[in-house]
C-alpha positions as CSV (number, residue, x, y, z in Angstrom):
1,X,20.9,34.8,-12.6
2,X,24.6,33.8,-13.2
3,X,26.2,32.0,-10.4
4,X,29.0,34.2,-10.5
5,X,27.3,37.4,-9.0
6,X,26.1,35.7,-6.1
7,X,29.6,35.0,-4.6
8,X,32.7,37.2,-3.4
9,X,34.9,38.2,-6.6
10,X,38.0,36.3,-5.2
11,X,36.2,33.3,-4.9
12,X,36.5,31.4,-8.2
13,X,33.7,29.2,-9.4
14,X,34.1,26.6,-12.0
15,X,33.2,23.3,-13.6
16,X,34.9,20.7,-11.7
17,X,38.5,20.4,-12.6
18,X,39.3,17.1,-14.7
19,X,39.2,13.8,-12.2
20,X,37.2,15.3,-9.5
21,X,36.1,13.0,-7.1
22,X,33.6,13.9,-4.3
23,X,34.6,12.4,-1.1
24,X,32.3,13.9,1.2
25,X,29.1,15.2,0.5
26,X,27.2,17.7,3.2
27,X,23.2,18.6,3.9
28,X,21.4,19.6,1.0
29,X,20.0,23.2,1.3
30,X,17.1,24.7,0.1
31,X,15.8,28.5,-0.7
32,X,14.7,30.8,-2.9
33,X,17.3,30.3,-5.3
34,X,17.2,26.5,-5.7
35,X,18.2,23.3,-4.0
36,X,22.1,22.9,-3.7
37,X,24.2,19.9,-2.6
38,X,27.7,21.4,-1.0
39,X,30.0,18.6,-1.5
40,X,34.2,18.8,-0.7
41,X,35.8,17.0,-3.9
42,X,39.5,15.7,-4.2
43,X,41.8,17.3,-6.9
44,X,44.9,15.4,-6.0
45,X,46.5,13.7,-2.9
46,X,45.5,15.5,-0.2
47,X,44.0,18.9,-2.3
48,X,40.9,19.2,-2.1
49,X,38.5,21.9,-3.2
50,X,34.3,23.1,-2.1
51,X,31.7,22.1,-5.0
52,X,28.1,22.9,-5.0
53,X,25.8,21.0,-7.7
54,X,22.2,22.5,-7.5
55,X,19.6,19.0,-8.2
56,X,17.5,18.8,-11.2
57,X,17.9,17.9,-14.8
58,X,20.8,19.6,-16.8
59,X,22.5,21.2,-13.8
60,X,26.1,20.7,-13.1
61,X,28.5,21.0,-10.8
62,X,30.6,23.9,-9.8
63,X,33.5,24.3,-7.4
64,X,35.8,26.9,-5.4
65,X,39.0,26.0,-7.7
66,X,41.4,29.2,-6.5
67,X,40.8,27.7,-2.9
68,X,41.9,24.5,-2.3
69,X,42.7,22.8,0.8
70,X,44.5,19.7,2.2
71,X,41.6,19.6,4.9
72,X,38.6,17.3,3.7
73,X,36.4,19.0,6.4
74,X,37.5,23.1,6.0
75,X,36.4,22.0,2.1
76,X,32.8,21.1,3.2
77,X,32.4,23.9,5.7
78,X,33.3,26.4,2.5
79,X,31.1,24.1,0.2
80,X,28.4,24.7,2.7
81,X,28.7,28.2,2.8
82,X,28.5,28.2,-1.0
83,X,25.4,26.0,-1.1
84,X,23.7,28.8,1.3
85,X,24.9,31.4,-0.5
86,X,23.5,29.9,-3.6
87,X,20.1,28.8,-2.1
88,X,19.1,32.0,-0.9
């Protein structure tokens, strides 16, 4: 199933923009539709945008990019709402 019809159409999901880096990473959750790590990554100074990254071999990570945030903790709520959207 493709990520993309799981989640609102106004919420954009991607691959990571281009220097990425997570700076807080939440609880992992688990369902029926894998295990998924919500994680709120920084884009630029004070941007930041919700990732998910479901764990096992040859998954990658995908983020929120048409939402971003200068809130490090509103990103990881959303990311967690991703990662149960994802999971179940």
């Amino acid at each position: 199933m493709c990520l993309d019809n799981l989640f609102d159409k106004t919420v954009l999901i991607s691959g990571a923009p281009s220097g990425t880096v997570n700076v807080r990473i939440g609880t992992p959750v688990q369902g029926p539709g894998g295990r998924w790590i919500p994680c709120a990554s920084a884009i630029a100074d004070e941007a930041y945008v919700s990732c998910i990254f479901e764990v096992g071999p040859g998954r990658r990570q995908v983020c929120a990019v048409n939402d971003p945030t200068n809130n490090v903790d509103e990103a990881l709520s959303r990311a967690m709402e991703l990662a149960r959207t994802a999971a179940a």
